[in-house]
N, C-alpha and C positions, 0 to 999 in steps of 0.2 A: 905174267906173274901168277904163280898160282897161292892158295891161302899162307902155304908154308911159309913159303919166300916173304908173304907181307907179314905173317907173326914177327918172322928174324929183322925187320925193319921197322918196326913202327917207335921202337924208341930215336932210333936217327930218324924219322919222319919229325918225332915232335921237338924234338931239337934241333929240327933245321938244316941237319946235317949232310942230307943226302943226295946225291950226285944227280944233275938234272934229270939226267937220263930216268935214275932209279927211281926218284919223284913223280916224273911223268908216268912210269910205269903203275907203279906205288897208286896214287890219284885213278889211272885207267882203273883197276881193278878195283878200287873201292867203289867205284860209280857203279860196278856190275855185281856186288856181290853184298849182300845185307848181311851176312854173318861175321864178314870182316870188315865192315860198317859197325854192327853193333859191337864188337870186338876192341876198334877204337877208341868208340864210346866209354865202352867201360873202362877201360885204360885210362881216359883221360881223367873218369869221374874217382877213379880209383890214389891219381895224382891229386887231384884238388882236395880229395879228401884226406889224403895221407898231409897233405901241407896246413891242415887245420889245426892237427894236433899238436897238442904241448906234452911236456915231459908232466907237469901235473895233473892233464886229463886221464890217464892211464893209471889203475889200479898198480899197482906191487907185484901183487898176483898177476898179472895179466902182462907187464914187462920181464919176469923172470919168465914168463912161459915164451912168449915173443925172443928173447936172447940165446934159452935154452936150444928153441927149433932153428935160426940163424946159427949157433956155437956148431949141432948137428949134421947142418947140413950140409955138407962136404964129406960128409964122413958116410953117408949113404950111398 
C-alpha cells in the first residue's frame, strides 16, 4: 500500500469498515510509515474535536463563513 491508497481509506479504517485483507494492508503500512501515522492522528484528533462542538460555540460570523465554503465547494 502506498501513502495514497492509505489517505483513500482511513475513514473506512475508523469505521471499521474495511475488508480484512485491506486492514491488514492498511496496519502493514502504518507500522512503516510515520507520515501516515501522523496523518491518522490528526484525523482522528480532528474527529474528536469536531464532536465537541455545539451549534452555540460558534460565532454567526464564523458559521455563515463555514456554510458559505461548504455551499462553494462543488462548484470549484
Amino acid at each position: 500500500m502506498n501513502c495514497n491508497e492509505f489517505v483513500e481509506l482511513v475513514t473506512e479504517f475508523l469505521d471499521g469498515a474495511l475488508p480484512e485483507d485491506d486492514e491488514r494492508r492498511f496496519i502493514e503500512h502504518l507500522a512503516e510509515c510515520s507520515g501516515c501515522e501522523t496523518y491518522l492522528d490528526q484525523f482522528r484528533r480532528t474527529i474528536a474535536t469536531a464532536g465537541e462542538l455545539t451549534p452555540d460555540g460558534i460565532s454567526a460570523d464564523a458559521r455563515d463563513q463555514l456554510l458559505g465554503a461548504f455551499r462553494d465547494w462543488k462548484r470549484q
